[in-house]
VOGU-3710 file (C-alpha; in Angstrom, 3 decimals, decimal comma):
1> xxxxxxxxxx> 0,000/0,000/0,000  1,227/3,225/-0,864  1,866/5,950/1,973  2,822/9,385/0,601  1,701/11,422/-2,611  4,673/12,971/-3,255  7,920/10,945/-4,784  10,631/10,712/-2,430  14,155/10,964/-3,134  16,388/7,809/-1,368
11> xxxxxxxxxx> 17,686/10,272/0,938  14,152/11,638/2,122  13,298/8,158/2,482  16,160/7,365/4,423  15,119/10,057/6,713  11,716/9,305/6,880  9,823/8,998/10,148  6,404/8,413/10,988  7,074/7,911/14,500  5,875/4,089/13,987
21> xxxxxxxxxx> 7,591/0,711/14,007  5,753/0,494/10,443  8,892/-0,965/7,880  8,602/0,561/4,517  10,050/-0,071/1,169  10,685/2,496/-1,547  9,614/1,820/-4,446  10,539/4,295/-7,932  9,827/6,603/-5,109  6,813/5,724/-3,522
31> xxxxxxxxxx> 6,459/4,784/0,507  5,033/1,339/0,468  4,198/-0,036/3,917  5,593/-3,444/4,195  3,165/-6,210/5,664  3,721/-7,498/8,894  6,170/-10,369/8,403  4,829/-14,035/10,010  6,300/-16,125/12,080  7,303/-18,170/10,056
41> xxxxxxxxxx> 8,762/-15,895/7,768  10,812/-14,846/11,043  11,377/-18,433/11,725  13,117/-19,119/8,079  15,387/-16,214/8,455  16,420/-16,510/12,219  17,413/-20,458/10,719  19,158/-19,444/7,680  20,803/-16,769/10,021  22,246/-19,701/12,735
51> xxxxxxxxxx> 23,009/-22,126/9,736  25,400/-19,335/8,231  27,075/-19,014/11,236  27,653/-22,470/11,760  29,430/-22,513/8,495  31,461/-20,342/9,004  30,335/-17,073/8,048  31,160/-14,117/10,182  28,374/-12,640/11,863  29,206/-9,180/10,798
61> xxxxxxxxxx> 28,278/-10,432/6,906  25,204/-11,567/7,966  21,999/-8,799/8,030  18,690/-9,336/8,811  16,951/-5,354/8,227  19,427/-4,035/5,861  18,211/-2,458/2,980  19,609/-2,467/-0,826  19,497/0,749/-3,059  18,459/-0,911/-6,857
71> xxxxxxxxxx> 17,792/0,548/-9,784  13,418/1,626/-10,525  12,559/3,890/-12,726  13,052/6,315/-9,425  14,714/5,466/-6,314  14,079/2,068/-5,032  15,424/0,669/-1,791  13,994/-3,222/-0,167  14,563/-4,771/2,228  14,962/-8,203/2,045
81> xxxxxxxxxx> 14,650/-11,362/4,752  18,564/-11,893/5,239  21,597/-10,380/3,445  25,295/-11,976/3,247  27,730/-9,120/2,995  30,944/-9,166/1,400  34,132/-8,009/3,513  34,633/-4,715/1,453  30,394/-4,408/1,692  30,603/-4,801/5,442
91> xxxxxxxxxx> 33,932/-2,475/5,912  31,722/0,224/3,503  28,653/-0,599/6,467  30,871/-0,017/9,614  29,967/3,491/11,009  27,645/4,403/8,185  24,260/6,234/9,322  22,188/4,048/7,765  22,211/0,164/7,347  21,577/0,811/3,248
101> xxxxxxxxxx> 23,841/-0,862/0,612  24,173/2,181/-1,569  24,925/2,410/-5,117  28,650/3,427/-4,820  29,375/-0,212/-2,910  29,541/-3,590/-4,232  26,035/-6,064/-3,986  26,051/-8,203/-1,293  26,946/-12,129/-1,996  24,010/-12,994/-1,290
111> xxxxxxxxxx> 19,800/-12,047/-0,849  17,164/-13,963/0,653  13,836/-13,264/-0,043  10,823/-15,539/2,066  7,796/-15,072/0,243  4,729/-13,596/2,171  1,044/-13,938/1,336  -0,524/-12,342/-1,714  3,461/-10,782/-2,159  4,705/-13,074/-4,887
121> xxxxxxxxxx> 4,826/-10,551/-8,165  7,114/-8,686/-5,602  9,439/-11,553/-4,685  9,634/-13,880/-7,612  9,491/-10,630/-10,647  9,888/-7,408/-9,275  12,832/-8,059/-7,101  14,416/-10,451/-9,308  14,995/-7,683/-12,172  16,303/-5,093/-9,267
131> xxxxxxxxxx> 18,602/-8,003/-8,632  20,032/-8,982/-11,370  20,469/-5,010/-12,776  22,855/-4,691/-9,208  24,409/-8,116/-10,217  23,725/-9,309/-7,125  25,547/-13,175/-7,513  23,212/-15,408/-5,560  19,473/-14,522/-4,833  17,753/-17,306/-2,559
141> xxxxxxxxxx> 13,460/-17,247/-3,079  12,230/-19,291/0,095  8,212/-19,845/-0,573  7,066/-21,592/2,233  3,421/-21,564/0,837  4,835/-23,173/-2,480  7,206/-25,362/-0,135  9,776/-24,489/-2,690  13,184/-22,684/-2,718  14,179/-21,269/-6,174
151> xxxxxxxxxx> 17,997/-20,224/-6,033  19,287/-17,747/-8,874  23,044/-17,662/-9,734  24,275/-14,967/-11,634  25,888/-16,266/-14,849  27,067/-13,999/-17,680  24,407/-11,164/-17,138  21,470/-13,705/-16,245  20,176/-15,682/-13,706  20,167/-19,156/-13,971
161> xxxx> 17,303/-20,935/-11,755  17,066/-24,300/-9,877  14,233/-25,000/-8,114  14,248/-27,220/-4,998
//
């Protein structure tokens, strides 16, 4: 749903405040109010989170809120389920005002997305072309209503899609 009537600039967004815990996306411009994630949506990334860990990733590469600037027609930020940073992305991070991977760093390894109700044209299209135009080189769709994970694997400009 969108929230304002006028176009926002990413940095207006980024200092937006409605004085609620309501998360927002911005999308070419508009404030969309994000649904209220499930618990099981909550569930998936807290798992993925711990599992990453345990493999050895370094916590510090590992975001759950952060937000990525991608190209829209006008400024577009999301916010996906669970990020894997780079080193150089996470350096770029450390001390910054806002958790936002801007436009001037690298893309992160790695974006999770875990589909919500009535939210998959966002997750499975929408998102996908922001992706792959910030050649982003893994991007992880968990559906739990599908009971399907599609993973995307950035190969010479594309994605390339398995479906598990």
């Amino acid at each position: 749903m969108s929230v304002a009537t006028k176009l926002m600039t990413l940095e207006e967004y980024l200092n937006y405040d409605d004085g609620t815990d309501t998360r927002y996306e911005l999308v070419n411009g508009e404030l969309i109010a994000m649904p209220p994630e499930s618990v099981l949506n909550h569930q998936i990334a807290s798992f993925l989170f711990a599992s990453f860990l345990q493999l050895g990733i370094l916590y510090y590469c590992l975001s759950i809120g952060a937000q990525i600037a991608v190209s829209g027609y006008r400024a577009t930020a999301r916010q996906p389920d669970l990020i894997v940073l780079s080193e150089e992305v996470a350096t770029a991070l450390e001390g910054a005002s806002q958790d936002l991977i801007t436009h001037d760093m690298p893309p992160p390894q790695l974006v999770v997305e875990v589909v919500s109700p009535k939210q998959e044209n966002r997750d499975y299209r929408y998102k996908r072309t922001e992706y792959v135009a910030r050649q982003i080189p893994e991007y992880w769709i968990v559906d739990p209503i599908a009971q399907k994970i599609t993973v995307l694997e950035w190969v010479d400009g594309l994605y390339e899609e398995m479906v598990y």
